[in-house]
C-alpha positions in Angstrom: 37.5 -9.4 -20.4 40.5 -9.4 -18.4 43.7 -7.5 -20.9 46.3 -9.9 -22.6 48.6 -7.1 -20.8 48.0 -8.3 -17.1 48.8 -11.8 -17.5 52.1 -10.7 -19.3 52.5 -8.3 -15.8 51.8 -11.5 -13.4 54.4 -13.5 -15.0 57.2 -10.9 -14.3 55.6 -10.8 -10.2 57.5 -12.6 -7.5 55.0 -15.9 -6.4 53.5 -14.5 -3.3 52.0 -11.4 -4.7 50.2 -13.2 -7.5 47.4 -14.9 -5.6 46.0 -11.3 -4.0 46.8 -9.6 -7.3 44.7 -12.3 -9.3 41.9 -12.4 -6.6 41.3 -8.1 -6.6 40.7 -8.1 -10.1 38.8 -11.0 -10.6 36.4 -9.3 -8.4 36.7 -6.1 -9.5 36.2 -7.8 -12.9 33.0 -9.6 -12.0 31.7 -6.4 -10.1 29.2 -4.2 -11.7 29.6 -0.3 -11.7 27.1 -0.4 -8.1 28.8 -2.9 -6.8 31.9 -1.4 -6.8 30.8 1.7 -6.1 28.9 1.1 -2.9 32.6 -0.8 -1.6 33.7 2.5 -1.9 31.5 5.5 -0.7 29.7 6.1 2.6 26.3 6.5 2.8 24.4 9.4 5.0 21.4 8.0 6.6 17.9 9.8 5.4 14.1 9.1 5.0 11.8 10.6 3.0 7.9 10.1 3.4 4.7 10.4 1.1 1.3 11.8 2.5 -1.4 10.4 0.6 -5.1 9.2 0.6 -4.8 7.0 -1.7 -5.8 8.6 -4.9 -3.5 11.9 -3.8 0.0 12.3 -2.6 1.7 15.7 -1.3 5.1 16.3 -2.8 7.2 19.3 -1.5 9.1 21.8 -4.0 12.6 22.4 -2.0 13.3 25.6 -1.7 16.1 25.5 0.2 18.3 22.7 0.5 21.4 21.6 2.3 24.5 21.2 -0.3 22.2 22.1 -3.6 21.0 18.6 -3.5 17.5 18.6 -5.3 16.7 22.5 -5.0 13.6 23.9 -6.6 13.0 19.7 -8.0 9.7 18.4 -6.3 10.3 15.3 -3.9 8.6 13.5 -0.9 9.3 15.4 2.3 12.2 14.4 4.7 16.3 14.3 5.5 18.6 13.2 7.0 19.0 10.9 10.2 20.2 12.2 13.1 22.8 15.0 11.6 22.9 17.5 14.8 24.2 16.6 18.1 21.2 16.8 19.6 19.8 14.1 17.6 22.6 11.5 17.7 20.4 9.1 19.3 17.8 9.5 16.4 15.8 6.4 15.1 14.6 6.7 11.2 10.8 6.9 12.3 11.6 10.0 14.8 13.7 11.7 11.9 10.7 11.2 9.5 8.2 12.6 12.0 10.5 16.0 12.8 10.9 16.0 8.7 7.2 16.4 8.4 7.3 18.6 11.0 9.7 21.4 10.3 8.8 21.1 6.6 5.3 21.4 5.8 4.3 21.6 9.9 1.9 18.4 10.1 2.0 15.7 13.0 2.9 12.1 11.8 -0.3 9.9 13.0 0.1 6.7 11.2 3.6 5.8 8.6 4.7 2.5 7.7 8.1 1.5 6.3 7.5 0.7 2.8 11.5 -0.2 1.9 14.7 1.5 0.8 16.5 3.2 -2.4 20.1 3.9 -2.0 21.8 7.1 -3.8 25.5 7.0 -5.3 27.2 10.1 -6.9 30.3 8.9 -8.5 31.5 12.0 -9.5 31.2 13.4 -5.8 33.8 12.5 -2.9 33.4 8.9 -1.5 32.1 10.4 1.6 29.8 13.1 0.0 26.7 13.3 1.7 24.7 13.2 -1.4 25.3 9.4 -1.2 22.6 8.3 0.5 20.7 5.2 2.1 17.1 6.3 2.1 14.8 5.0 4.5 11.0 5.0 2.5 7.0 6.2 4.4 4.2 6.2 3.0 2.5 8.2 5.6 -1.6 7.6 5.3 -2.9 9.7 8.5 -1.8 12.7 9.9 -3.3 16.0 11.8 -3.0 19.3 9.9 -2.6 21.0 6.5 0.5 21.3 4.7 1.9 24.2 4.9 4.8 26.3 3.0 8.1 26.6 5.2 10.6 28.2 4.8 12.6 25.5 2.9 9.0 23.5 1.1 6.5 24.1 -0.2 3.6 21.5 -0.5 1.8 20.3 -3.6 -1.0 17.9 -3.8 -0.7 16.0 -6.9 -3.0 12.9 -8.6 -1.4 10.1 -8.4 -1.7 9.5 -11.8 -0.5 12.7 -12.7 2.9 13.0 -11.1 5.2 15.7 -12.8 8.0 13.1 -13.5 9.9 15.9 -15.3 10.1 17.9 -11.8 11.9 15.1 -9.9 14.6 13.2 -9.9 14.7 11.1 -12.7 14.9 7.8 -10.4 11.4 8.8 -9.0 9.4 7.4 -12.0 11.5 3.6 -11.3 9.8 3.0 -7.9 7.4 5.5 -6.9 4.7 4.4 -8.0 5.3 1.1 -6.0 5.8 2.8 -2.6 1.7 4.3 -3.8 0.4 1.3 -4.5 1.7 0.1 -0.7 4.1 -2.0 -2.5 8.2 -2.7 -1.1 10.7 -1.3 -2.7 14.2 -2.1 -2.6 16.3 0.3 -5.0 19.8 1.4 -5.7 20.5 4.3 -8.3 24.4 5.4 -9.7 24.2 8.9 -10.8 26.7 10.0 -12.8 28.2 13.7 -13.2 25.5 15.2 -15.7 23.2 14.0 -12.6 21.2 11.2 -14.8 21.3 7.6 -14.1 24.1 5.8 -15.4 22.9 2.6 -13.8 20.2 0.9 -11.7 18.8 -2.2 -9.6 14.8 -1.8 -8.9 
């Protein structure tokens, strides 16, 4: 509801200032929290990709992490798009092959895009790269083991025994889709105790 207050402010505003006043906070108004959010922040490009055989899927325990986002949590493997120089020209699938990679050092043979979950941080800067739009694999052939890196270290989990409790908490929402080779289409606003304040699945 908009406050008794403002209308009492418009009526002391010159004419030609009321119409833009009245039509930013009717929308801000009829915004939810995302909405207004993602107006406001800028979102890093990243993927992140699931091996699995259908009945397993590897999941990566980040050792080391750029910015402490997710360390020592268990997530699918990946990064960001494109962030050196060298790989300005980047697309998403090349970034989720070199992710696989450098990570657990197994070739990409066969991926599909299975959708997208954006990541807003509203208690970090608007253009914090922990806000993210994150391109989604499920990866179902590749060539080699998964190996411990440096900054990963693979598990091999059932997939109906996930460790929920060792991921981010917006895993359990639409994981389990992107497994069952279903689309997803997410968006998550974390707030500064890092849990969900609010979500769209």
């Amino acid at each position: 509801m908009i406050p008794l207050l403002f209308y009492t402010y418009l009526y002391h505003l010159p004419a030609g200032n009321i119409g833009f006043i009245i039509l930013f906070v009717v929308k801000h108004y009829s915004m939810d929290k995302i909405d207004i959010f993602l107006d406001s922040v800028t979102l890093t490009k990243a993927v992140e990709g699931f091996l699995s055989d259908g009945k397993r899927v590897c999941l990566g325990l980040r050792k080391r992490v750029s910015l402490g986002l997710g360390e020592n949590l268990i997530a699918g493997i990946g990064g960001k798009v494109g962030d050196l120089p060298e790989l300005m020209n980047e697309s998403p699938g090349e970034a989720m092959d070199r992710e696989v990679q450098e990570e657990i050092e197994v070739k990409v043979l066969e991926k599909h895009e299975i959708g997208r979950v954006k990541f807003i941080f509203s208690h970090k800067p608007p253009d914090s790269q922990w806000n993210q739009d994150v391109i989604i694999y499920l990866i179902t052939n590749w060539q080699g083991e998964p190996s411990e890196t440096e900054s990963t270290r693979p598990e091999w989990f059932n997939i109906d025994e996930i460790p929920w409790e060792r991921m981010w908490e917006d895993n359990i929402h639409w994981l389990p889709s992107v497994l069952a080779d279903r689309q997803v289409n997410a968006i998550f606003l974390y707030s500064d105790d890092n849990r969900i304040s609010d979500y769209r699945v």
